[in-house]
N, C-alpha and C positions, 0 to 999 in steps of 0.2 A: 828566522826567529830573532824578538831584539834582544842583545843582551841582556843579562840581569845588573839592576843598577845596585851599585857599590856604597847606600846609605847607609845601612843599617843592619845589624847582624840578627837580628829578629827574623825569623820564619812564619810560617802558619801553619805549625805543627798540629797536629791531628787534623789537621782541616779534611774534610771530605770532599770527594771532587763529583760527587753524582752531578747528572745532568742537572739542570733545574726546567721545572714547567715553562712550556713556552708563553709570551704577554701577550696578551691581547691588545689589539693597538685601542683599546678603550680606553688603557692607561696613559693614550693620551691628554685624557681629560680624567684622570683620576680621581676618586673622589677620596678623600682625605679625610679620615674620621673626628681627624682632632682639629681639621682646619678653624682657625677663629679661637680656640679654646687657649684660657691663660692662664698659667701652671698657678698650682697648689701644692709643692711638692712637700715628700716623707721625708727627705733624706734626713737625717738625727746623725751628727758626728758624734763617738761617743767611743774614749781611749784610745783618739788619733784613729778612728776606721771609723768610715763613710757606711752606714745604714739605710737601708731602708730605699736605696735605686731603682727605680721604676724604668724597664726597655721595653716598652710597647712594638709588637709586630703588624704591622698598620695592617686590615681583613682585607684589606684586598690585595696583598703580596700571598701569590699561589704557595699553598701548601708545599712545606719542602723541611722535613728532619733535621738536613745537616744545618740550616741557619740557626738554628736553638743552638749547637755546639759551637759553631762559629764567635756568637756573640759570647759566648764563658771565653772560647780564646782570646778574642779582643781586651778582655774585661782581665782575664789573667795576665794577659801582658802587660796591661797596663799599668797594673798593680805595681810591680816591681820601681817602675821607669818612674812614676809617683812620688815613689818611697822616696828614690835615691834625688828627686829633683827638687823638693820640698824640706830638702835637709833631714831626711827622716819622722818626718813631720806629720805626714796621711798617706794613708794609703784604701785602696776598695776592699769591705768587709762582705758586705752581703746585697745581692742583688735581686731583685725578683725580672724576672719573666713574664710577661703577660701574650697569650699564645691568643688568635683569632678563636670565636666560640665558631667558626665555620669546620675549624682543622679537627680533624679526627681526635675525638677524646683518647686518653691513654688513664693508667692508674693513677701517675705521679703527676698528673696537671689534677691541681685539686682547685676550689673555691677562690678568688680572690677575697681580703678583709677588705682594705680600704682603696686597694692600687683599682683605680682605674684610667682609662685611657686620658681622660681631662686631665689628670694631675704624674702623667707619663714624664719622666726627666728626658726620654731619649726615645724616638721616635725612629723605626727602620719601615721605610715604606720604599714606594716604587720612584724612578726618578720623572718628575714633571717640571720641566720642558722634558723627553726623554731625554735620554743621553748624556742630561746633566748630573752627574754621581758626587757632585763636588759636599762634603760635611759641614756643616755649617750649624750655627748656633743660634735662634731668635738674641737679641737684647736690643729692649724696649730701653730701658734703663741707661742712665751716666756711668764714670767711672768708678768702681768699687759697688756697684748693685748687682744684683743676683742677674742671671737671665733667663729664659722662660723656659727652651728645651733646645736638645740636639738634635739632630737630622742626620740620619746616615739611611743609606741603599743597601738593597740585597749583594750588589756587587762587590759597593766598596766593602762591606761585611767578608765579604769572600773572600779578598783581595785581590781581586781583577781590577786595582786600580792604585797598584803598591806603586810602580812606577810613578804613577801622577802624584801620590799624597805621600807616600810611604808608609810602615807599617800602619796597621790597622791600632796599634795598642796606643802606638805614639799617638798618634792624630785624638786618638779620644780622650789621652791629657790634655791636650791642644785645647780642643772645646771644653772640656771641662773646666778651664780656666777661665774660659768665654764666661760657663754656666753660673760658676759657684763662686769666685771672686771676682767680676765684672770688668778682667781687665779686654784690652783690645789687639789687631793683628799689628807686626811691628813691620810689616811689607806695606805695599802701595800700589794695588793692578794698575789705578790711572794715574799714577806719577813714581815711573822707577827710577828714576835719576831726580839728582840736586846736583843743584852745585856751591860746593864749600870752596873759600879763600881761592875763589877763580876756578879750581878741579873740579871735574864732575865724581861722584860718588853715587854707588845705588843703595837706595831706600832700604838699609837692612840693619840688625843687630845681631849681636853687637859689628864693628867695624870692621871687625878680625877676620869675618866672612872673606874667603877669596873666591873670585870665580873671572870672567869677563865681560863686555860686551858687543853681545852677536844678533845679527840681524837673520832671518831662515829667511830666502824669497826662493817662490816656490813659482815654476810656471811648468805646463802642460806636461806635470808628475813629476818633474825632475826638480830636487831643491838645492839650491846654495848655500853656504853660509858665508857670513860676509861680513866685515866691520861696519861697524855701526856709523849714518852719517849724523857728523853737528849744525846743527842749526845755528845759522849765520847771528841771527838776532839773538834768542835766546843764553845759546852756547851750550845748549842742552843737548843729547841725542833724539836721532827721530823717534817718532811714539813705535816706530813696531821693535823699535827694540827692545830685549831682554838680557836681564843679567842672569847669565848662566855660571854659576858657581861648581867651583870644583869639587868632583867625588871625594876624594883625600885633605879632610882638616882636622887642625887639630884643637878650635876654639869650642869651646863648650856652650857657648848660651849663642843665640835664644828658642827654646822651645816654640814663644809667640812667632817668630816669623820662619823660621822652616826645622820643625822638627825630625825631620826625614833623614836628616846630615848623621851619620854614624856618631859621631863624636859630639854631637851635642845633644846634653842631657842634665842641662840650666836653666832658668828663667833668670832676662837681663838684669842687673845689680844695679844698683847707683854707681859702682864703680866705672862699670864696662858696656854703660846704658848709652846706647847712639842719641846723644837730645835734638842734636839737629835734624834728625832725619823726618822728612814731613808725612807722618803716620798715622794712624787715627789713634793709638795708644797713646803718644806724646800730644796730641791737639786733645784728646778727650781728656786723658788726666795729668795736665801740667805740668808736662816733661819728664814725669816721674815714668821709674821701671815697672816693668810688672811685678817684680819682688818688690818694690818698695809697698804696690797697691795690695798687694797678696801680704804682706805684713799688715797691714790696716785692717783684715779681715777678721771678723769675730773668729772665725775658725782658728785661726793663725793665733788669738790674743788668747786663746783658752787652754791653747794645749804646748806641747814642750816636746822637742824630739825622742825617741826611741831609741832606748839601748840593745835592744834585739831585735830580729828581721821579724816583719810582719806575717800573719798566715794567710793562705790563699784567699780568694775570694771565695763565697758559699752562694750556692744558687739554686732561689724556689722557682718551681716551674707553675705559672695561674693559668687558668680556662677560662674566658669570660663565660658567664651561664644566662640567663635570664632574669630582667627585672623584675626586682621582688620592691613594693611600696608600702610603708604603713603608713597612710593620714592622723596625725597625733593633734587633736582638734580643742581647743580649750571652751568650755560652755559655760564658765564660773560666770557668778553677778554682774562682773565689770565689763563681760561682752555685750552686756544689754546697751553701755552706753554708746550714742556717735553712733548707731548701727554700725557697731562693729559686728554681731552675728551676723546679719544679712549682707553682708560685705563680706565677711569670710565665705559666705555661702554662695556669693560670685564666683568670688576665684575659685572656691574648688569645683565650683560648677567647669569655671573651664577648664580646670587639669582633668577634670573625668571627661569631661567628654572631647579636648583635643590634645592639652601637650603629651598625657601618659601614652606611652608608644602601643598597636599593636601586639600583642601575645605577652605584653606587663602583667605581675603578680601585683593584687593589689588590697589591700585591708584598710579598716578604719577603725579606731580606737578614739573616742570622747571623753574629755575631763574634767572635771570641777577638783573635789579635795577626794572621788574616786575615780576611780575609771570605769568606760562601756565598752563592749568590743562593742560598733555597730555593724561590721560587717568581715567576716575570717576573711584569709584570700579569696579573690576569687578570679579567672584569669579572662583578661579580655580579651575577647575574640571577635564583636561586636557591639553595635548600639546597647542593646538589653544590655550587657554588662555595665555601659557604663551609665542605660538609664538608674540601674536596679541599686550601683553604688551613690549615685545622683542624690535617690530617695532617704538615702542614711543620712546624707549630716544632718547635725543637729538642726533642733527648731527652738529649743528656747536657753535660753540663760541663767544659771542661778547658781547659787555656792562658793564654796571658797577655791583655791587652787593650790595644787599640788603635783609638779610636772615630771619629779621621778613617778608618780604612780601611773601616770598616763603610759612613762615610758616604760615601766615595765610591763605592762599590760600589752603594750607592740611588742616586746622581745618576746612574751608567752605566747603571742597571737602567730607571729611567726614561725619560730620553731615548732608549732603544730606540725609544718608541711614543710620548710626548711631549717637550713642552719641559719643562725644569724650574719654570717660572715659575708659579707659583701650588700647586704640590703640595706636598703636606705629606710630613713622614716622623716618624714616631714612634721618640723614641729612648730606649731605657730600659737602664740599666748600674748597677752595683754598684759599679764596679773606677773606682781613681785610674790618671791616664793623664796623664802629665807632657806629651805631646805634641799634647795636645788642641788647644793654641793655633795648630798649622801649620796646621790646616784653614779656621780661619777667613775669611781672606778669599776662597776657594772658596766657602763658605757662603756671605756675602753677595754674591756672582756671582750663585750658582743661582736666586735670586728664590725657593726653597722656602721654607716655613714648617718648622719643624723643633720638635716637643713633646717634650718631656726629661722623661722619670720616672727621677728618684735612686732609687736601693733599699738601702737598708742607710745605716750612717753612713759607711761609707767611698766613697761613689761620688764621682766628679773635684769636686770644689769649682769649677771652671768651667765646668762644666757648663749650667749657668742664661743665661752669656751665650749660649748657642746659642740660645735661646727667646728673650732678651733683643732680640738684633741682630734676629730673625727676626719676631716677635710671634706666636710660636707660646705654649704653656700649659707652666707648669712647676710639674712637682706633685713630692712626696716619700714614699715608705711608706717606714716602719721592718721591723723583721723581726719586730713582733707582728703574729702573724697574725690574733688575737681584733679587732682594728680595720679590717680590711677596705681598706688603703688601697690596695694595689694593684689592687684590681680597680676600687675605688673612683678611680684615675688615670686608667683605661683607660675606666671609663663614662664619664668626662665629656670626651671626646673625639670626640664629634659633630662633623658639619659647620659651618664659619662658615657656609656659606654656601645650606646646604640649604633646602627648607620645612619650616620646624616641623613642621607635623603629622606628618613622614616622621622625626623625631628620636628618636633613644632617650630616655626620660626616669624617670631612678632614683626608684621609690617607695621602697625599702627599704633598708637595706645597715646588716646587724648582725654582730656575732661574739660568741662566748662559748666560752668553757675550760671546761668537765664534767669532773664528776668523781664517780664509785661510779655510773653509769646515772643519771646526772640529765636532767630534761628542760630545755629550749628551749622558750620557749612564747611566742606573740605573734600581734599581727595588724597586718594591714595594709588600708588600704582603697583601691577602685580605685574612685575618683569619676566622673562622667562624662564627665569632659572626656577620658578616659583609657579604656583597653581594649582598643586592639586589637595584634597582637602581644606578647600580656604574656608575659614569660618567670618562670619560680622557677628560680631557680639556687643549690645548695648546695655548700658546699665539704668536706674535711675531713683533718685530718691523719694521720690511724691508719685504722681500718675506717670502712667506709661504715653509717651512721647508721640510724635507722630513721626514718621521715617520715613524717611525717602533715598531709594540708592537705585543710582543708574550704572551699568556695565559701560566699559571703552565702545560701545558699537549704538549706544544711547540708550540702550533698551533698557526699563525699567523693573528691578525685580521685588517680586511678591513672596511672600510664604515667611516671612518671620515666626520662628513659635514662642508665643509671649507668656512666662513663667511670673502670672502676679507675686505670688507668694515671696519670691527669692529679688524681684523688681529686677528679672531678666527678659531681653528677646534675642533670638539666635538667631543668623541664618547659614546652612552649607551648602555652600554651591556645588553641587553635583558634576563629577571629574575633574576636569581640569580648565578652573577660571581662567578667562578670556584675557589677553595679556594687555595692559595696556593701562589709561586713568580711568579708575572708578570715582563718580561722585558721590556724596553723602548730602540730605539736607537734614536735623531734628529740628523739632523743634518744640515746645515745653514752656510754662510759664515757673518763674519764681522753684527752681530745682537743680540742681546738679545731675548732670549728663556726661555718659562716659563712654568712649566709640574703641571698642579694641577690633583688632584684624591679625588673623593668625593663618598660614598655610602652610605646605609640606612642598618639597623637591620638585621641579615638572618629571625631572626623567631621573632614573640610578645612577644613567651616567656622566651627566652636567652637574659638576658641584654646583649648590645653590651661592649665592652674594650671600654671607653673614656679617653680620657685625656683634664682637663680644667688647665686652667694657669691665674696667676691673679701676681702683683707687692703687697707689703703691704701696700702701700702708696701712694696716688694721686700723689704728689709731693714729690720731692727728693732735701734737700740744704746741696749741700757740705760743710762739709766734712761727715753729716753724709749717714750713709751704707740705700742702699736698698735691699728688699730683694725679689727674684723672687719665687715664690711656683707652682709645678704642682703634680694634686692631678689622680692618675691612680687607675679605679677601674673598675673591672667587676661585676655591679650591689653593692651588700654591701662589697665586698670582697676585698680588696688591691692586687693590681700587682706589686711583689718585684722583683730586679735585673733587669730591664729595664736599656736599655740605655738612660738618658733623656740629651737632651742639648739644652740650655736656647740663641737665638740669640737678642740681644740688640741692636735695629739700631737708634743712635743718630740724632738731628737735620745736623748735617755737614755732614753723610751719614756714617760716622763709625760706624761696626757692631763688636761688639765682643760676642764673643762665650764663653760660661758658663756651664760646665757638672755639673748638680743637681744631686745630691745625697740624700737617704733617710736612714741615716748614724745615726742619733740621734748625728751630733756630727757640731757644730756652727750653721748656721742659722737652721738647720735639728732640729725642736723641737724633734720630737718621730721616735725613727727606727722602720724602718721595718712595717710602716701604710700606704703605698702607696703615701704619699707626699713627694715629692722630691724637695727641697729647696737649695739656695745657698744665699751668700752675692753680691751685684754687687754694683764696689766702681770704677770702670773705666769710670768717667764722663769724657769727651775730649771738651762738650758746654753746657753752655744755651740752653733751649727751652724745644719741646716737644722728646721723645723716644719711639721707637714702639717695641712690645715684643712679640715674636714669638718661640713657644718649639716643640721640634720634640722629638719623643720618641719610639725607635723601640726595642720590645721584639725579643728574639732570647733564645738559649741554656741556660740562667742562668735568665728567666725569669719566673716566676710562679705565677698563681691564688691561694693565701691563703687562706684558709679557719677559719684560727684563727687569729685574731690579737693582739699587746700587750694590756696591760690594758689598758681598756678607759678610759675617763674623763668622770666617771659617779657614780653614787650614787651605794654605796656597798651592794652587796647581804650579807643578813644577814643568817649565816649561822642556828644559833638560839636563844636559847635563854634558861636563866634559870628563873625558878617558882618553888617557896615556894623547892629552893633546887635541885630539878632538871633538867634536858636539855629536853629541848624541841627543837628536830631539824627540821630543812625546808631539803626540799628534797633538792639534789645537784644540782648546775646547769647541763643545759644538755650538754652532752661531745661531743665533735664533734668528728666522723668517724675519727679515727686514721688513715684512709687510706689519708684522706684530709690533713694532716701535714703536709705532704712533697709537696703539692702544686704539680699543674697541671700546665705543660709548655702550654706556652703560647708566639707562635709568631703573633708577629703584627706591623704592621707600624702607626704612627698617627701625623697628625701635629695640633698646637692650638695658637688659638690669645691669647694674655695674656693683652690685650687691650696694653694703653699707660698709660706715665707719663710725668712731666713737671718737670725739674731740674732748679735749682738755684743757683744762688751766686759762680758757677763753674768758679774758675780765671783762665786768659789764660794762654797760656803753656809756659815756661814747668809745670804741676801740681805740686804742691808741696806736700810731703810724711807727712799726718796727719792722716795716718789710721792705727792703732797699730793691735796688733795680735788678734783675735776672743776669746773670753771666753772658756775655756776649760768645758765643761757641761757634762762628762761623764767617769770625773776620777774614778778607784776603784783601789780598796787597800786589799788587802788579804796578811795572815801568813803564810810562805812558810817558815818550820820548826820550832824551838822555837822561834828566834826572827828575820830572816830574815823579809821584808816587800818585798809584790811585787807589781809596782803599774802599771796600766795599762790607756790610753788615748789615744783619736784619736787629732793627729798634729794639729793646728793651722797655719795659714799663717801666714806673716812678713804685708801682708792687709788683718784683719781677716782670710777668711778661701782662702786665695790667696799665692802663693807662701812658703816661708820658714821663721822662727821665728829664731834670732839669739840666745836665748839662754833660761834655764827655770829656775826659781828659785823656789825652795822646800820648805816649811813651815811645821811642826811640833811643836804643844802643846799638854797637856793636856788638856784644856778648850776651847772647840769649838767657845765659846763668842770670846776669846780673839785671836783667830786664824783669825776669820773674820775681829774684830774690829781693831786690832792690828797684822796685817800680817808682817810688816816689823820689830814687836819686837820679833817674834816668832824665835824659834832654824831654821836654816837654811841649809837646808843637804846639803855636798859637790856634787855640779854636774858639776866637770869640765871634765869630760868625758861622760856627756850627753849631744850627739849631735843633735840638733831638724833635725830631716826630713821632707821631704815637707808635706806639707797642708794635710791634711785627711792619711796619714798614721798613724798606728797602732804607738804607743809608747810603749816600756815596762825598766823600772826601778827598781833595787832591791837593798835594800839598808840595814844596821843595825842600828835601831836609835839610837843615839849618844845625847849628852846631855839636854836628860828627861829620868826620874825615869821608867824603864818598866817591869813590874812584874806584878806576875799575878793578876787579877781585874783591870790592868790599859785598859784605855781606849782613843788612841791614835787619834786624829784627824790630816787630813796632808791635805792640800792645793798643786796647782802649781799656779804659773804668768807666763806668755810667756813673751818676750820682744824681740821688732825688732832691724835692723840693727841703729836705728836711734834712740836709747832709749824709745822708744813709748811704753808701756807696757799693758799687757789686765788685764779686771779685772779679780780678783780672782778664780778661778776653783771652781765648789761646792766643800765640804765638804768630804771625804772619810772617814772612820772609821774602825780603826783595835782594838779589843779588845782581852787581851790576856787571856786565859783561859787553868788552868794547871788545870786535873781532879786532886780529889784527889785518894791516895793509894786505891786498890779495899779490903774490908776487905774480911778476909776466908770464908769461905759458912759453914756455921755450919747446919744440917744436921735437919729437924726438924718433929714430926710426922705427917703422912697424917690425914687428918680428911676429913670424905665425906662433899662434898660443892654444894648444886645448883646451877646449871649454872641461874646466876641469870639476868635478866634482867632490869636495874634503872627503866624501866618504869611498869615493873611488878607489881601484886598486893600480891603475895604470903604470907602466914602469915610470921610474922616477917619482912619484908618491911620496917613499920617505922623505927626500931632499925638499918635497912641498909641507909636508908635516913640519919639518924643521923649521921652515920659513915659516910657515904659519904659528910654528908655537913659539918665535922671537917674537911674530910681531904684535901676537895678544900680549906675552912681556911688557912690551914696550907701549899698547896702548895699556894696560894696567897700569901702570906708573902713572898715566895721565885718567884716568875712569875714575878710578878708587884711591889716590893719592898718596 
């Protein structure tokens, strides 16, 4: 048995030890119900205690009791460790539980109101790659931004993985700090060593940390352990080594890079903050601590320590049940104009007959200045259901508007046959409605989720708080019809809480204006992960079109059913579409034309490619930048080299176009994670903005099986006791064959909902948006003292167009390079010419007035600066240290003496007398590792 390690005096009290259900190795390929999904979260801090925590139990982690109490333990330890790390500042009040609707109903699992799986803070599913249990935290976002959700295992939940990460309670401060003040890890997987004023040091905080470095080499079962060798040129250690830090310390901080240490129960200070050390905390947010970024947080600026100990945490237990739908439908006068009725009568053509899931509750409610039920629940089970709701929408337009009466008229329609509490209603108007505000504290009674589509520029401007208070989806169409966004609000309107595989999922969604009989030409492809219920769906505004669609095998398909009335034709391919490019040709004189394509999972057990998209911000006030995010993943896996491009269609009807990138380099926090991010700084009005990403895989797209380091709490690789290493087994290595990623083509289109912009003055716009933060400069010794520095372009409007010129910083003193950029040495760059936006940079230079010899330790910065003197802030921090080995002395010749192949962990006689030796000469390399 291995020992128990000596971090932390925390247990897993009550924990239960039953067996757990055996896995199926399908969980190879898991299907991940929130994969794609980008948080909406409840939490409401309110008198220093966190509200309203959402822990999702992913449905396909087998049924098992004791993990429900597991997670209160977690959650109860936590609490304290919180209290006392935040200064008395927050701690966990109440949590809910969201239990699979597979798992055996009990009394006390009641209803969900708002929690659903989309807007989950914390996520326990199964581990995919298996074996990989490591917690980890999404963030999309820079330093001090929220981040989307946690990730923990049944296991690590259990503590079958204390050893690796240490307590369960610790670790979910860990990520909570990921989550909720957006700071980052203060360790370094692919760089544990630096080297300061000639010493090497490992990548930790604060400095105070002791431990050594040790190398494990392991061959045919039997391991060593062994000092670590240096590298001739660098003066670094080799890459397999690791800093193994001692069981017994007595430094208190940092939670961020190994909370598991008994004694530390801090986050790093400006005081005792490591700023050399090359982290992603100190590169992302400018050297500063996590308590300095954790002071910068609203949470932090609202509230003021505790004079009394906090109370436990409290914890609802939710059931998911079945979806319950009300269509809340506006028919007032002003829908007549722009066809907007028969445009509404599109899209919900297609949520009835493809996105609403199988065995959905579903009702319809229409309004002017009354309301109609036009149809109670009724539950789909088939076509007739959804032709019979089809038949309900409205047909004509007239009246005024009034959109609490619609919506009461869904809450009465509802509780006919349920409770309000977790049902959604779909609510879409055109028409301003000054008395929209009476409803709302009805609204937030009902426990409903409520999704608002704006249509036109005049729909209520309050509208959005309905989505807002509720965490329902709030999208906008304009009244061009060529953009598709109405129907494109109504697709993306799936279940939170369904299984993926049973989701609708948009391949396509085009529009085009002809004109003299022109064609419509294009393809789409339907991958594997994709096929069955694929629907074509056309629109059109004048006569119905002529169509033409051929399958991947050439063959051309028939049977469209063509709905004059609504100016619709469908077709559903029966089973499962043939995989591969379908073509389309229409064609139409003098009309607007519009091609959607919608399908479901091939198999339950292959997650499908999704791609979700979401804006950073509800609202956008010029001059500052918004930023658009689409996150592509097949199941846990990122899909890199896609083409993704981002369409922005303003109040005035201006659409500009934006190719995301997943670069690690301006709004792109992390490369190569499957999120694909851009800045968008091209306001032209006032009002609301609709955001729509298309994303099609081809030749340089691939399903990864590795990704860069997470934001998540560090596998501990071991540890020393009374002198020696004790190691945890290695993480598991993922199939070399898997590195090089599996191409992967596919088509996908995604609502990214809306936003509302402000304070945008009219045109011409004026130039206030300087060049994007360079976040991914590096610096390497390229002979003795050449320097080469490497960065991806900046725009002249952040990461838009071209930056007029860069200015170069060099110190010695990292403080003063930050604090003092403009008094630092300044390299000559009049022959460094910026190229456009996201291009590669490279610079090499000889530094010129600072001292550089060997042990020196050189930090260099860039600034961009536009055509208009606009200047960005500062680049992170690079670091070149120069390191001259010394002379190799002669090899003097000396006699063999037999030696046992000895093992540290061994008991052989004379042992002790090797421990001794052994724990002098970690002493003695400490002194040189860690200075």
């Amino acid at each position: 048995m291995p020992p128990k390690p000596r971090f932390s005096k925390e247990t897993n009290r009550g924990r239960h030890t039953a067996m757990r259900p055996s896995k199926s190795s399908v969980f190879i390929l898991i299907l991940h119900l929130l994969e794609g999904a980008l948080s909406n979260s409840l939490i409401q801090l309110n008198n220093n205690g966190y509200e309203g925590i959402v822990i999702a139990i992913d449905p396909n982690v087998p049924e098992d009791e004791t993990l429900i109490q597991e997670i209160k333990d977690m959650v109860t330890q936590a609490s304290p460790y919180l209290f006392e790390a935040t200064g008395k500042r927050f701690y966990f009040k109440s949590v809910t539980i969201l239990i699979p609707e597979k798992w055996k109903s009990k009394p006390e699992y009641v209803r969900p109101k708002l929690e659903t799986y989309k807007n989950a803070d914390v996520l326990v599913a199964e581990p995919n790659p298996p074996g990989d249990d490591g917690p980890y935290t999404e963030q999309m976002g820079n330093c001090g931004e929220k981040g989307e959700r946690i990730h923990f295992t049944p296991d690590f939940i259990a503590g079958k993985k204390l050893r690796q990460y240490g307590p369960q309670g610790r670790v979910f401060v860990h990520e909570w700090a990921h989550l909720r003040w957006g700071v980052f890890n203060e360790y370094n997987n692919d760089q544990k060593f630096y080297l300061s004023r000639g010493r090497r040091e490992a990548v930790r905080c604060s400095a105070a940390i002791t431990g050594n470095a040790r190398v494990n080499t392991c061959q045919g079962g039997s391991c060593i352990t062994k000092l670590c060798r240096i590298d001739k040129v660098t003066g670094l250690y080799e890459k397999a080594c690791e800093f193994i830090f001692d069981s017994d310390q007595t430094e208190k901080a940092s939670i961020m890079f190994s909370q598991n240490i008994d004694s530390v129960v801090e986050f790093c200070t400006e005081k005792n903050h490591n700023k050399e050390a090359p982290n992603e905390q100190n590169q992302k947010c400018n050297l500063r601590s996590t308590w300095e970024v954790i002071q910068d947080s609203e949470d932090f600026k609202k509230t003021s320590p505790m004079t009394t100990q906090p109370p436990k945490p409290t914890f609802s237990l939710l059931q998911i049940r079945q979806r319950i739908v009300c269509l809340v439908l506006d028919k007032s006068g002003s829908m007549a104009l722009s066809d907007r009725l028969k445009r509404m009568n599109q899209a919900g053509k297609l949520f009835l007959l493809q996105t609403v899931e199988q065995g959905s509750w579903v009702g319809m409610v229409m309004f002017d200045k009354n309301a109609y039920v036009q149809s109670e629940l009724i539950q789909i089970s088939g076509g007739a259901e959804r032709d019979a709701l089809i038949g309900k929408l409205p047909t004509e337009a007239r009246g005024g508007t009034s959109i609490c009466t619609g919506l009461r008229s869904a809450f009465a329609l509802i509780r006919k046959k349920y409770p309000t509490d977790g049902s959604e209603i779909v609510l879409l108007t055109d028409g301003e409605d000054t008395a929209i505000n009476t409803c709302f504290s009805e609204v937030k009674q009902s426990g409903a989720i409520i999704h608002t589509v704006a249509l036109g520029p005049d729909a209520a401007k309050e509208l959005e708080e309905l989505s807002k208070m509720t965490g329902g989806l709030k999208t906008y169409a304009s009244d061009q019809a060529q953009n598709n966004g109405l129907i494109d609000a109504f697709g993306a309107l799936s279940s939170g809480n369904g299984d993926i595989s049973q989701h609708s999922i948009q391949l396509e969604s085009r529009g085009l204006t002809l004109q003299n009989s022109q064609w419509m030409n294009g393809t789409v492809t339907v991958d594997s992960s994709v096929g069955n219920d694929t629907l074509f769906l056309i629109t059109w505004t004048a006569q119905p079109p002529q169509i033409l669609l051929w399958d991947p095998s050439g063959k051309r398909q028939e049977g469209f059913l063509v709905d004059t009335n609504t100016k619709v034709a469908y077709l559903q391919i029966p089973g499962t579409a043939k995989f591969g490019v379908w073509n389309y040709s229409l064609q139409a004189s003098s009309q607007t034309l519009t091609l959607t394509v919608t399908s479901r999972a091939s198999n339950a057990a292959l997650p499908p490619v999704t791609v979700t998209s979401k804006m950073n911000k509800d609202t956008g006030t010029f001059p500052s930048p918004m930023v658009v995010y689409a996150k592509i993943h097949q199941g846990a896996f990122p899909i890199l080299g896609a083409s993704v491009t981002a369409l922005i269609e303003s109040a005035g009807g201006k659409t500009v176009t934006l190719e995301l990138l997943d670069n690690g380099a301006g709004a792109d926090a992390t490369k190569d994670d499957g999120v694909y991010s851009r800045y968008f700084t091209a306001y032209d009005a006032n009002g609301r903005y609709s955001v729509k990403v298309r994303a099609l895989g081809g030749v340089n797209a691939a399903r990864r099986r590795v990704t860069p380091q997470r934001n998540g709490a560090m596998y501990i690789p071991g540890y020393i006791e009374d002198g020696e290493v004790k190691w945890n087994p290695p993480r598991p290595e993922i199939n070399k064959d898997e590195l090089q990623g599996k191409q992967v083509c596919f088509s996908r289109t995604s609502s990214g909902g809306s936003f509302v912009a402000s304070n945008v003055p009219k045109a011409p716009i004026p130039d206030l948006f300087p060049p994007c933060q360079i976040t991914d400069l590096k610096a390497k010794l390229q002979g003795d003292k050449l320097i080469n520095l490497t960065w991806t372009a900046p725009g002249d409007d952040y990461d838009q167009g071209r930056a007029y010129q860069y200015i170069i910083g060099i110190s010695t003193s990292i403080l003063d390079l930050r604090d003092k950029f403009n008094e630092s040495f300044q390299v000559n760059t009049t022959d460094l010419i910026p190229k456009e936006a996201n291009s590669e940079e490279v610079f090499v230079f000889t530094p010129e007035g600072v001292t550089f010899e060997n042990g020196t330790d050189l930090f260099i910065a860039v600034q961009a600066v536009d055509k208009v003197n606009l200047k960005s802030e500062i680049s992170n921090i690079a670091r070149v240290s120069l390191f001259i080995p010394p002379p190799t002395p002669p090899e003097t010749p000396s006699p063999s003496l037999p030696c046992p192949d000895v093992n540290v962990n061994s008991t052989i006689p004379g042992i002790h007398i090797l421990k001794i030796m052994w724990k002098w000469l970690g002493e003695l390399q400490l002194s040189v590792a860690l200075g």
